[in-house]
Residue, then its C-alpha position, 0 to 999 in steps of 0.5 A: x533309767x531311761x524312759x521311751x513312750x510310742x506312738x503309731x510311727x515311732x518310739x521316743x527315747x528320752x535320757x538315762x546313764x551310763x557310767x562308763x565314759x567310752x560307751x557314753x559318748x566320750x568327750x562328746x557328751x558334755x551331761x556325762x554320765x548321764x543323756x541329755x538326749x531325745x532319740x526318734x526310732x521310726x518304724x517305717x524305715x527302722x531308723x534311729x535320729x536324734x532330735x534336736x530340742x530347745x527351751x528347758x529340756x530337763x538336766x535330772x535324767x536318770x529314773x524320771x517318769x514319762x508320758x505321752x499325752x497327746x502329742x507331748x512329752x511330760x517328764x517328772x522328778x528325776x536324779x542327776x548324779x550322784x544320785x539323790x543329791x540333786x533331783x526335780x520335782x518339776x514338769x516339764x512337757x516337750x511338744x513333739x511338733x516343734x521339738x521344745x521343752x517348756x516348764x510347767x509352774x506347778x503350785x500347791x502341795x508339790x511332791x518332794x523331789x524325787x526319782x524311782x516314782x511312778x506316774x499316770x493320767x486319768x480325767x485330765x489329771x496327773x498322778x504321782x506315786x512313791x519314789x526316793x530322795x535317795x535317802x528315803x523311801x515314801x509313799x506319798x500320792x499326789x495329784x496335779x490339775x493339767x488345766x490349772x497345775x495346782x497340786x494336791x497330796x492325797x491321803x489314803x486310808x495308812x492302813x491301806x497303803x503298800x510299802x515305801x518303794x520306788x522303780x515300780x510300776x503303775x495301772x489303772x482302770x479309770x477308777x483305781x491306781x494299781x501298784x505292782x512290784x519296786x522296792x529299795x535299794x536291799x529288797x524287792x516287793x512281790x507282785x503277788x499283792x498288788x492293790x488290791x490284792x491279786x491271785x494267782x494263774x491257776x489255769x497256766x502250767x506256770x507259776x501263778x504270779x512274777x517273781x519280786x523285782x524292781x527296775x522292770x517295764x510295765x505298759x497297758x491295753x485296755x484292762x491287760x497289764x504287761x510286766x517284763x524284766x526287772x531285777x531283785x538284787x541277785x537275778x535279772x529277769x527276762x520273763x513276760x507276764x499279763x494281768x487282767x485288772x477285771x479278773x486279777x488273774x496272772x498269766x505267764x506268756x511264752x516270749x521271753x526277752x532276748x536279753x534279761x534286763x533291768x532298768x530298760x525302759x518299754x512302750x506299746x504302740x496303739x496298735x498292740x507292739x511292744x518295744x523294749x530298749x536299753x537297760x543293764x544285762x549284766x550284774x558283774x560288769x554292770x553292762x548296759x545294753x543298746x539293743x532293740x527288740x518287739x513282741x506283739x502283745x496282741x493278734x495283729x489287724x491284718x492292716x497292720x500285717x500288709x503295712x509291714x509287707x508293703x514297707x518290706x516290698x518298698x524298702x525306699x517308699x519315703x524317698x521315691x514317693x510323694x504323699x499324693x502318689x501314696x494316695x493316689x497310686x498305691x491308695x493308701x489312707x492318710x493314718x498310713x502315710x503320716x506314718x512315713x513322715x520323718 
């Protein structure tokens, strides 16, 4: 119940659960079973650092809805434990420079407080879609003003509108907010409708659209849409799968997860890599996972390429080297060396 967003240099992972009290930290974590934590992956040294934050960092932390904008954080809603019985409606926005959260008094139509939801930004304004209280279900959209927080619930034709649900996901294309799978606590939707209504890939020697899950990941590049893992009550996925929102054609792709998971959390970087973290492996045990692992979901640049080879070839190159020797002595340009900060 985690969420991580990217940038070019590193990966932010911020909350999630963990029920059980060894793996969570043990006495050590005073916000058990849940993470009050924001942890930094940097991809130049494949380091792992908590970041120590200030001001109201939120305390509903498990299914909240996260973003990057810019060089923020915005979080939504959440659940605290046990669930349902105390979630948010706020937002809240870290700014990653200064490592501080601040709340933003929202005013107007607010949502109800909820987890399981789904957001975006488009034009400047935030969306917010279904999710629960932990006793209903809803489809309600709302939207709110970044410049002058007021709130506004939107009202789709009913006709119109997908089933109540929540851990599904969201796309856009400027123009329209597409909705793809979640579901409840006894059933998953199918991706096959998405809104609108999607078709199969006839030209793939696989199935022609995902299996019904809730709890997956889901990040887009421009037009392409990439969902992976997830859960439909009896199986864990592990399979990647691609929408095209110009052509609504899915295609299967041949990586799989290295673990099937749900509930793990996945960004892509603004180069085109996908980073998946954490999230529950096993049903019987209800085991969770720390793992970290990538797929390039487009052709690498070959700047990209001959970065990574540079980073192997000089494992140490934060240490030794100053920002005016990597610019001057191994000419690198300063997107590159910014990278390194840590």
């Amino acid at each position: 119940g985690h969420r991580c967003m990217a940038d070019a240099g590193n990966l932010f992972v911020f909350g999630g659960y963990n029920p059980d009290y060894e793996e969570s930290g043990g006495g050590g974590n005073a916000a058990f079973p849940l993470f009050r934590e924001l942890w930094r992956f940097h991809f130049a040294t494949k380091t792992w650092q908590r970041l120590d934050t200030e001001g109201y960092t939120p305390k509903e932390l498990a299914s909240m809805s996260m973003l990057l904008h810019r060089n923020n954080l915005l979080t939504f809603g959440g659940t605290g434990v046990p669930f349902g019985e105390s979630s948010s409606n706020d937002v809240r926005v870290c700014q990653l420079g200064a490592r501080r959260w601040s709340l933003i008094e929202g005013h107007g139509q607010k949502p109800s407080k909820i987890y399981g939801q789904a957001m975006v930004i488009i034009d400047g304004f935030l969306y917010v879609f279904g999710g629960t209280t932990g006793f209903v279900y809803n489809t309600d959209l709302h939207r709110m003003d970044l410049q002058s927080h007021e709130w506004v619930k939107m009202d789709p034709l009913k006709a119109d509108l997908p089933g109540e649900r929540y851990r599904h996901e969201i796309a856009h294309d400027e123009k329209r907010i597409y909705v793809l799978g979640g579901g409840t606590a006894w059933m998953a939707f199918s991706l096959h409708k998405v809104i609108p209504l999607t078709y199969g890939g006839f030209l793939s020697a696989f199935p022609g659209y995902p299996a019904p899950r809730r709890c997956h990941s889901c990040v887009q590049i421009d037009k392409d849409v990439f969902v992976c893992g997830g859960y439909n009550g009896n199986v864990i996925f592990g399979d990647l799968w691609k929408l095209n929102l110009d052509s609504f054609q899915w295609t299967k792709l041949p990586a799989e997860m290295p673990e099937p998971a749900y509930f793990h959390c996945a960004a892509v970087t603004p180069t085109g890599c996908m980073y998946v973290h954490g999230g529950v492996v096993d049903i019987a045990q209800n085991r969770r996972t720390s793992s970290l692992y990538r797929v390039w979901l487009t052709v690498p640049r070959l700047l990209e390429l001959s970065w990574e080879c540079a980073l192997a070839a000089l494992p140490d190159i934060v240490k030794v080297c100053e920002k005016g020797d990597l610019q001057n002595r191994l000419g690198l340009s300063w997107d590159l060396i910014e990278r390194l900060h840590v």
